[in-house]
C-alpha positions as CSV (number, residue, x, y, z in Angstrom):
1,X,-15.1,88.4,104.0
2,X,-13.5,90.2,106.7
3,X,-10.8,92.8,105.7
4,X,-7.7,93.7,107.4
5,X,-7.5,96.9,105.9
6,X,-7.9,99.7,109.0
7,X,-11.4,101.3,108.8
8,X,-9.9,104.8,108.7
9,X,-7.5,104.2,106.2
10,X,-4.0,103.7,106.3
11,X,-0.8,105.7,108.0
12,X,2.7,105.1,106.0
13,X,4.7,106.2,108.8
14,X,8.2,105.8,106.7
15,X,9.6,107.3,104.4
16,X,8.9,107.9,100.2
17,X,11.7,106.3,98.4
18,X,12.3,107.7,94.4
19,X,14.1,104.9,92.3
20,X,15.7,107.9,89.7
21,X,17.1,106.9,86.4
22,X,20.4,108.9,88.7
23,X,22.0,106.4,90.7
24,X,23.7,109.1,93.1
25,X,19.9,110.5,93.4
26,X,19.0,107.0,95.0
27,X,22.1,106.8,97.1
28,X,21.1,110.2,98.7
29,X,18.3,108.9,99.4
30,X,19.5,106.2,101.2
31,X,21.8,108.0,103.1
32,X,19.5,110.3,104.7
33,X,18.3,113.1,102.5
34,X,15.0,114.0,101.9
35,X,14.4,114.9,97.7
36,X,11.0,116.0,96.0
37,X,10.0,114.1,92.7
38,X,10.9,116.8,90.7
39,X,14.5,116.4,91.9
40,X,14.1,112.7,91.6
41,X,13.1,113.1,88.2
42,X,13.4,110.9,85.9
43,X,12.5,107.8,87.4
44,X,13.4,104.3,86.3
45,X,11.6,102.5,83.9
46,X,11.3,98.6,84.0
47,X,13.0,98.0,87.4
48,X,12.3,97.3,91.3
49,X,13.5,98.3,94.2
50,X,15.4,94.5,94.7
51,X,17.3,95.6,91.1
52,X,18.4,99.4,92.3
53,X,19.0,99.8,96.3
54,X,22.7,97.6,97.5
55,X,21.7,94.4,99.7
56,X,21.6,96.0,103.5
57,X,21.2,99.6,102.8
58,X,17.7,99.1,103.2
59,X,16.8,98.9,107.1
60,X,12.9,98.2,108.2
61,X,11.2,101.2,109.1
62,X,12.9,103.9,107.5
63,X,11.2,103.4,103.8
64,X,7.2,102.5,104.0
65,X,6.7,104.1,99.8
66,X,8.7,103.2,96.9
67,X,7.7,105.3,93.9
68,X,8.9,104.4,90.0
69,X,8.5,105.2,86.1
70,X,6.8,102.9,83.8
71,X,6.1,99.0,83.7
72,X,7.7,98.8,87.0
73,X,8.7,95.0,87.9
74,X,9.4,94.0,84.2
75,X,13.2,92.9,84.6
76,X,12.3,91.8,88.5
77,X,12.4,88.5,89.5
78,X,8.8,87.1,89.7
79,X,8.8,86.4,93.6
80,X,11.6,88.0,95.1
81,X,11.0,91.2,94.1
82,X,7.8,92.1,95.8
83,X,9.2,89.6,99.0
84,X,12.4,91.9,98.8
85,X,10.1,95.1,99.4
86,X,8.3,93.8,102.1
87,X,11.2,92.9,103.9
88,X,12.1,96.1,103.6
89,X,9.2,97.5,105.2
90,X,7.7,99.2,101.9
91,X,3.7,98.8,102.0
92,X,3.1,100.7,98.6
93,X,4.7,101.2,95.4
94,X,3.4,104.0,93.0
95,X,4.3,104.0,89.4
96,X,3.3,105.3,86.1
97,X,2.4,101.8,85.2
98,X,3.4,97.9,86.3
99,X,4.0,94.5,84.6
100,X,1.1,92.7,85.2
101,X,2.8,90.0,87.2
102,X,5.1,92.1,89.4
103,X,1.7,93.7,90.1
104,X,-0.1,90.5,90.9
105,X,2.4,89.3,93.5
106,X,2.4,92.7,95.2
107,X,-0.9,92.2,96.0
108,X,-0.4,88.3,96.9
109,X,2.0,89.8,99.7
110,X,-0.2,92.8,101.1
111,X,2.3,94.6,99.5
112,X,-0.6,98.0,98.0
113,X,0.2,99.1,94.6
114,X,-0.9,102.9,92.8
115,X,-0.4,105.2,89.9
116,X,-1.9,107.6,91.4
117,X,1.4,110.3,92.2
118,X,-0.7,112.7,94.0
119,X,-0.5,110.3,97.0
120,X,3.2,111.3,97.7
121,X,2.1,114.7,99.2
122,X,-1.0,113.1,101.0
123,X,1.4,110.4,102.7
124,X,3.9,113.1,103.6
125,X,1.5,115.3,105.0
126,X,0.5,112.3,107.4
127,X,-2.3,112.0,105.6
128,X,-4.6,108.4,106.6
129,X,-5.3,106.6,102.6
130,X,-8.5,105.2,102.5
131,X,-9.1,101.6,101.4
132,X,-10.6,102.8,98.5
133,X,-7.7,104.4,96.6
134,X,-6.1,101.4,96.1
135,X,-9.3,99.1,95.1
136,X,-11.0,101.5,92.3
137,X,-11.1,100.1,89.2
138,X,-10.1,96.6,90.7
139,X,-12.3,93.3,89.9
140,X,-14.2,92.2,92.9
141,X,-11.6,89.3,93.6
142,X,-8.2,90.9,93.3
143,X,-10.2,93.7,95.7
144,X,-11.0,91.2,98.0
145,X,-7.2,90.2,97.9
146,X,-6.6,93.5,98.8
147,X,-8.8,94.6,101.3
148,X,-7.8,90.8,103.1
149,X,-3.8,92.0,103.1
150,X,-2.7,89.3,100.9
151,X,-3.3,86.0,99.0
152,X,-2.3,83.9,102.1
153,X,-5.1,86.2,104.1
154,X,-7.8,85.7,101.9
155,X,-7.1,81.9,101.3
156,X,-7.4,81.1,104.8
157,X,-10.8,83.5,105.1
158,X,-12.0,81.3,101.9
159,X,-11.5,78.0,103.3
160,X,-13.9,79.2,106.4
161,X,-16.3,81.6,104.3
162,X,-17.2,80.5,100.7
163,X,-18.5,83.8,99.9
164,X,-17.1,85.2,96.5
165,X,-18.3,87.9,94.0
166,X,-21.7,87.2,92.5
167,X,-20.4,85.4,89.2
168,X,-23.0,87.2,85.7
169,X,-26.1,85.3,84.9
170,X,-26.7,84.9,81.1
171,X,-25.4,83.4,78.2
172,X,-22.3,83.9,75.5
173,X,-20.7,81.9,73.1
174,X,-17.6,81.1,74.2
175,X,-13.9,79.7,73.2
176,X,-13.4,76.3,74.4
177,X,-10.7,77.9,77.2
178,X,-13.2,80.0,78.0
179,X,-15.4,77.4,78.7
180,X,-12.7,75.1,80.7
181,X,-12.9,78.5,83.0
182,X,-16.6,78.6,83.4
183,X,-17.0,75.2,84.4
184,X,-14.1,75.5,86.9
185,X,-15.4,78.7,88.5
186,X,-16.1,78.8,91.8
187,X,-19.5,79.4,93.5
188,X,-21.7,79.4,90.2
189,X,-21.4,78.2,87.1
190,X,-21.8,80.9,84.3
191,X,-20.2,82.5,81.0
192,X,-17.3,84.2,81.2
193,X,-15.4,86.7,79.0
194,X,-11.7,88.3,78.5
195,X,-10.7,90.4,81.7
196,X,-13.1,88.7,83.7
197,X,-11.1,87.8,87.2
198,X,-12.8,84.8,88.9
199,X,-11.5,81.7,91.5
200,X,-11.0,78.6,89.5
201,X,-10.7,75.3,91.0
202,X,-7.5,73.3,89.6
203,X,-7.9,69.5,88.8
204,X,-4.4,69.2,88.6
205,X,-2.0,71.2,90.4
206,X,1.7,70.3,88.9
207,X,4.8,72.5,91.0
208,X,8.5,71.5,90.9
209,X,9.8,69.1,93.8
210,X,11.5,71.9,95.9
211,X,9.9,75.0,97.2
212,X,11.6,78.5,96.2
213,X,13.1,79.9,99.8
214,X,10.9,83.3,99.6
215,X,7.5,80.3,99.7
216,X,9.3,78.3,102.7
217,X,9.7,81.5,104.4
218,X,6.2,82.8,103.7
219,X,5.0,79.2,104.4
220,X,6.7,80.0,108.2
221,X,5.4,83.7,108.7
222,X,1.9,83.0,107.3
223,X,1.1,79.0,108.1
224,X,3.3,78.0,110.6
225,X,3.9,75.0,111.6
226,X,1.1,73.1,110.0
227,X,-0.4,72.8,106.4
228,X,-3.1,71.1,105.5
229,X,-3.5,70.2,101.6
230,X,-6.4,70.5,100.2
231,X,-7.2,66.8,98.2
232,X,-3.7,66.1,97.9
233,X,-4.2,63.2,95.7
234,X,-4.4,66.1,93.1
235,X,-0.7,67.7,93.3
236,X,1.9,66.6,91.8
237,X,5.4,66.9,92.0
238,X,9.1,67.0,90.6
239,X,7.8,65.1,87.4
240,X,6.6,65.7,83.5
241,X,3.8,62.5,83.6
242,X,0.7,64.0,81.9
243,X,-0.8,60.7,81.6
244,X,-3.6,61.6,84.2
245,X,-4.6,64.4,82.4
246,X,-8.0,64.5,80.8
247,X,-9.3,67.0,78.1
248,X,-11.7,70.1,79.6
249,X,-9.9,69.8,83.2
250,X,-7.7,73.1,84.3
251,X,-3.9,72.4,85.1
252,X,-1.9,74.9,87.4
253,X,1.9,74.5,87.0
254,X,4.8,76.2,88.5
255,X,8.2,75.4,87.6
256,X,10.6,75.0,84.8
257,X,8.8,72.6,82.3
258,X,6.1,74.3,79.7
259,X,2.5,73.5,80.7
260,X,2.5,70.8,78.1
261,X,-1.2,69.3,78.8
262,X,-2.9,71.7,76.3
263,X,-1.5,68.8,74.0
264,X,-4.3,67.2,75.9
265,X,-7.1,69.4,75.3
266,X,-6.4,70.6,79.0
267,X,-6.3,74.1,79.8
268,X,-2.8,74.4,82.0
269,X,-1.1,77.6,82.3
270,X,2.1,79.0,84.4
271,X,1.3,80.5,88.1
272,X,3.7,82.0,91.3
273,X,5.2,80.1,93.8
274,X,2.8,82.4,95.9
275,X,-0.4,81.0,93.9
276,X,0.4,77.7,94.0
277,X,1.1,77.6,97.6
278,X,-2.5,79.2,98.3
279,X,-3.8,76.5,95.7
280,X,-2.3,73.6,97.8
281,X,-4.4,75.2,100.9
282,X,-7.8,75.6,99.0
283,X,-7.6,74.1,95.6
284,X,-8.2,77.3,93.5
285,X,-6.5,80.1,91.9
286,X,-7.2,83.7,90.7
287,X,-6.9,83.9,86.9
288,X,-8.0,86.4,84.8
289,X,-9.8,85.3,81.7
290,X,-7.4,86.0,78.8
291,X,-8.0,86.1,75.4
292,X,-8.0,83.5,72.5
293,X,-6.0,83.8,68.8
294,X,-7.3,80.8,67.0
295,X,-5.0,78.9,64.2
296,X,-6.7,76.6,62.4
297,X,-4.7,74.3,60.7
298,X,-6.3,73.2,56.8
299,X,-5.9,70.4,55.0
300,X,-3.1,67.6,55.4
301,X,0.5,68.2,55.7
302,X,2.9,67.4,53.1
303,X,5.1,64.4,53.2
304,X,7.9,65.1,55.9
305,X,6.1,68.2,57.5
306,X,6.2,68.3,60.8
307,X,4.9,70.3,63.8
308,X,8.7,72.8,63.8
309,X,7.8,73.9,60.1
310,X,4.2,75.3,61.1
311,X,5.7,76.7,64.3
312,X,8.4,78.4,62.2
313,X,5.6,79.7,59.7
314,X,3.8,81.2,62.8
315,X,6.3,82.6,64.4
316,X,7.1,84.7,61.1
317,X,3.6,86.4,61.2
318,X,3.5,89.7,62.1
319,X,0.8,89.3,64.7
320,X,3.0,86.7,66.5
321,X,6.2,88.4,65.5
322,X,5.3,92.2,67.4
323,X,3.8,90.4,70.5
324,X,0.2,90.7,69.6
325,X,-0.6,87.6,70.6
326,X,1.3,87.5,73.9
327,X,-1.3,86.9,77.4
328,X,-3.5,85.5,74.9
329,X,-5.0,81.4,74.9
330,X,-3.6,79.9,71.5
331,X,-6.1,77.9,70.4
332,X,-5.3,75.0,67.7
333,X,-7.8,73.4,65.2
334,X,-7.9,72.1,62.0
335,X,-7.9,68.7,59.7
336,X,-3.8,68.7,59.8
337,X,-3.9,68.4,63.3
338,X,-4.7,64.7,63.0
339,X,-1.9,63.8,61.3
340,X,0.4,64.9,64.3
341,X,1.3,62.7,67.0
342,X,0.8,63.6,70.8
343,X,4.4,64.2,70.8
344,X,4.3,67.0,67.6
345,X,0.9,68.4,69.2
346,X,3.3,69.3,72.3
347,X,5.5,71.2,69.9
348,X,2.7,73.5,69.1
349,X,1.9,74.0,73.0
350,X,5.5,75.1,73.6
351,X,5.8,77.5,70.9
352,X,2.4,79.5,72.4
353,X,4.8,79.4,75.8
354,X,8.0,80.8,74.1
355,X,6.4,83.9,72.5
356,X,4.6,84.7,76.0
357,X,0.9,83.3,75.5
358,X,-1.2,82.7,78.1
359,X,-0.8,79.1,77.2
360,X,-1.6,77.1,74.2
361,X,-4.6,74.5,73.9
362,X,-5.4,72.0,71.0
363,X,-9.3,71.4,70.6
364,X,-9.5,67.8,71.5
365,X,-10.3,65.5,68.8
366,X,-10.1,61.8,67.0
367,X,-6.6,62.0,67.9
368,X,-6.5,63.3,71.5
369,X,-9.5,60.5,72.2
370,X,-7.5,57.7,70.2
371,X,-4.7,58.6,72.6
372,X,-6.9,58.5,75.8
373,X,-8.2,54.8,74.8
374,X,-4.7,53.9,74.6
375,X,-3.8,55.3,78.1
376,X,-7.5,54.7,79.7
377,X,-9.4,52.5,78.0
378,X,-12.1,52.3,75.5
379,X,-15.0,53.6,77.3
380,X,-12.9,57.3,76.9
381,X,-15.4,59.4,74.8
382,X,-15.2,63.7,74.4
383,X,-18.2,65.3,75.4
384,X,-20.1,67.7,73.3
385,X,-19.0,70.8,74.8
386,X,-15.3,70.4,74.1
387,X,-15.1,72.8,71.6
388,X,-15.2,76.5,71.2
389,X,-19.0,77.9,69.9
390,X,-19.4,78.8,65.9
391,X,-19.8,82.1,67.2
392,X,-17.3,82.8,70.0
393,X,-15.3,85.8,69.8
394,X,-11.9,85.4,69.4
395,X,-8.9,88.1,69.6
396,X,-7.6,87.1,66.0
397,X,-7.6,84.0,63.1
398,X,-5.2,82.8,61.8
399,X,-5.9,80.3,59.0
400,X,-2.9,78.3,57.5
401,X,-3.2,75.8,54.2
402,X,-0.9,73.5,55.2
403,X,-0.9,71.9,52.2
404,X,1.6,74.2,51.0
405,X,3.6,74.2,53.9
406,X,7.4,73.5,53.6
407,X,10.0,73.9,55.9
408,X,11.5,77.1,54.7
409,X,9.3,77.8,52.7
410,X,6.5,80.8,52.5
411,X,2.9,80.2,51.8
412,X,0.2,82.7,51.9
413,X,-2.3,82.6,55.1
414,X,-5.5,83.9,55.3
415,X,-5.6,86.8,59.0
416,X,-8.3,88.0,60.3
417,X,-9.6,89.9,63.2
418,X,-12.7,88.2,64.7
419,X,-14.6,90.7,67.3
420,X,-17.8,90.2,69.0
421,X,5.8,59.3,79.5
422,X,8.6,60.7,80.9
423,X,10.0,61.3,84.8
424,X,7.8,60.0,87.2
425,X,5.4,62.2,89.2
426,X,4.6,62.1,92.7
427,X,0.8,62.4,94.7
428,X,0.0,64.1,98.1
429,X,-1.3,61.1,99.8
430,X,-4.7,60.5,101.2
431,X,-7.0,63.5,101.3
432,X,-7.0,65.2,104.7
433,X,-3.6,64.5,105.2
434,X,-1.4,67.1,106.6
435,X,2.3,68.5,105.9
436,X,3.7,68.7,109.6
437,X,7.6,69.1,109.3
438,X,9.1,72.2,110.6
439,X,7.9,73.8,107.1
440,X,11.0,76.3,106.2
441,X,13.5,74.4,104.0
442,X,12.2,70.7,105.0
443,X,8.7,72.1,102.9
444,X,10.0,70.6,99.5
445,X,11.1,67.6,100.7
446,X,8.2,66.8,103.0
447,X,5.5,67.7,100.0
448,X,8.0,65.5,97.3
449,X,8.9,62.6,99.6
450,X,6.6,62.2,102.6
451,X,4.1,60.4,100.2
452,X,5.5,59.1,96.8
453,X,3.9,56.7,94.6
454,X,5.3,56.1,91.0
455,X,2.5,57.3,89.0
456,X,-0.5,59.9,90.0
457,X,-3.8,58.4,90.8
458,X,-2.6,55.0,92.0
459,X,-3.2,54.9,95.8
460,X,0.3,53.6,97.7
């Protein structure tokens, strides 16, 4: 895959920009003076540049580096903070440390990330930064994003070169997500494991009806006037319907509702309006394999128990309660699951959603495949592999006895550390169809409206 990146490394012909905890520090700055970082010092922790410098004081060209504390992007906007720095002309931030997804859309935009300070002098001194210094201790893909300048560059290398990183050979038990992953991977089929960063291909790619404006804009710089979708029988939009859904299949979603189709025995998790704009093009998306805490749920509930009592018990646990569990898969199990309805199961998924999981996922069982008969007939059946291995590793257990379980009340669980239908939805049309409006702020509309059907999977 051809890179972008200039052979010699690259110039940052602007200047270095110090986002201080001192706000007349930054204002300095922006009017002209030239400060070390030891007169910057300290620098802001938990913000972006979108957060600190006043709309227009920013003007293309003069700032190319925008250096900052720790877990820099946490309080930015998920989008428009990254978009808000390459308008700006920045092509690197440096900083002690990022939030993950701040980080993840820099690199979606060509916009180069580092924590490496001693690049301040080396940039200043006119010094050319090698490719290198900002791939090291990357995963092949997320380099390859890199070294392309952006998600949208390396999308449209994809869809003409199917090269990708060599995917492992061997085998591991694995969680049932992890195996959803494996399955979907791109190229070849093989085991995968937490922090492995692979292309997935989406079965299902769910977005809200109306494109952010930072994607409409991106869709005019980097597209132009034509998309084509890649099977677009396989998006849908500005709707809830899960009813197409299948257990084992992986579900991208971007919008406001949770990813509810882990009720399902799906694995569907929250991306970018970036990601999901690449996934349209090519049908995949870059995910990282996270984690899984599985809760097994024992023996039947107690008369008038319901799904909000055992997500109140969880979320009293200490390993839910300081975070611990946040990024990770949330895997549910158990003989009380069968008592709960597809609509309680979907209380469960949106609990793993409000403390930060990765997503949530019920291991399909009698009741998931009574559930698909009803919607798809009786020739549904769950195949063998739909469940994690006896001997997958998982992050942490939690075991409940939901026999004992009463709202409000407190019951002793058994932790342990394991290591080694609703709105209508709308279809893209026939495959091979393409979006031709003018794309900008017609985008939503045209991707919502141009071919609408009342229920995905039925052909208009």
């Amino acid at each position: 895959m051809e890179t972008t990146f200039p052979p010699a490394g690259r110039h940052f012909d602007g200047r270095v920009l110090f986002l201080s905890q001192d706000a007349d520090v930054v204002q300095r700055q922006l009017a002209g003076d030239y400060l070390t970082l030891e007169q910057a010092m300290p620098l802001r922790d938990g913000a972006s540049l979108e957060q600190i410098a006043p709309a227009g004081s920013l003007k293309r060209g003069v700032f190319a580096v925008a250096v900052a504390g720790q877990r820099c992007g946490q309080c930015a906007s998920r989008d428009a903070a990254p978009y808000a720095e390459l308008l700006a002309g920045i092509g690197l931030v440096i900083a002690r440390s990022f939030d993950p997804g701040y980080r993840r859309n820099c690199h979606n935009l060509g916009v180069l990330t580092s924590t490496d300070f001693g690049l301040v002098e080396r940039i200043r001194n006119g010094e050319a930064i090698p490719l290198a210094e900002f791939t090291r201790g990357e995963d092949p893909v997320t380099a390859q994003v890199i070294r392309s300048g952006g998600l949208f560059a390396f999308t449209r290398a994809r869809l003409t070169d199917e090269s990708v990183a060599a995917a492992p050979a061997g085998h591991r038990p694995m969680t049932y997500a992890e195996k959803i992953l494996s399955r979907s991977r791109a190229g070849r089929r093989s085991p995968v494991r937490p922090g492995d960063t692979l292309l997935a291909r989406a079965d299902w790619r769910h977005a809200d009806r109306d494109l952010s404006p930072i994607a409409q804009r991106l869709l005019e710089l980097e597209i132009g006037p034509e998309l084509k979708l890649h099977d677009p029988k396989t998006i849908v939009r500005g709707g809830t319907d899960d009813s197409h859904v299948e257990p084992g299949q992986l579900v991208i979603v971007n919008g406001s509702h949770a990813p509810r189709c882990g009720a399902l025995g799906a694995l569907a998790f929250p991306v970018g309006a970036i990601d999901m704009v690449c996934a349209w093009m090519s049908g995949e998306v870059r995910v990282t394999v996270p984690p899984t805490c599985r809760v097994r749920l024992d023996a039947e509930l107690a008369p008038g128990v319901a799904a909000r009592d055992i997500v109140t018990y969880l979320l009293a646990l200490p390993y839910v309660r300081e975070g611990l569990a946040a990024g990770q898969v949330i895997e549910y199990s158990g003989e009380a699951l069968l008592a709960l309805p597809a609509s309680e199961r979907t209380v469960l998924i949106q609990m793993a959603v409000a403390i930060g999981a990765f997503c949530g996922i019920v291991a399909p069982d009698a009741g998931t495949l009574a559930l698909l008969r009803e919607r798809h007939g009786p020739a549904m059946a769950l195949d063998p592999w739909m469940r994690s291995d006896p001997d997958a590793e998982f992050a942490h257990t939690i075991v409940v006895d939901c026999s004992a379980l009463a709202s409000g009340r407190q019951v002793p669980v058994d932790e342990r550390r394991h290591f080694g239908g609703e709105r209508p939805a709308h279809r893209m049309g026939p495959p091979g169809d393409h979006l031709q409006p003018g794309i900008g702020q017609q985008a939503g509309e045209a991707l919502s409206d141009r071919h609408r059907t009342d229920r995905v999977g039925v052909a208009p």
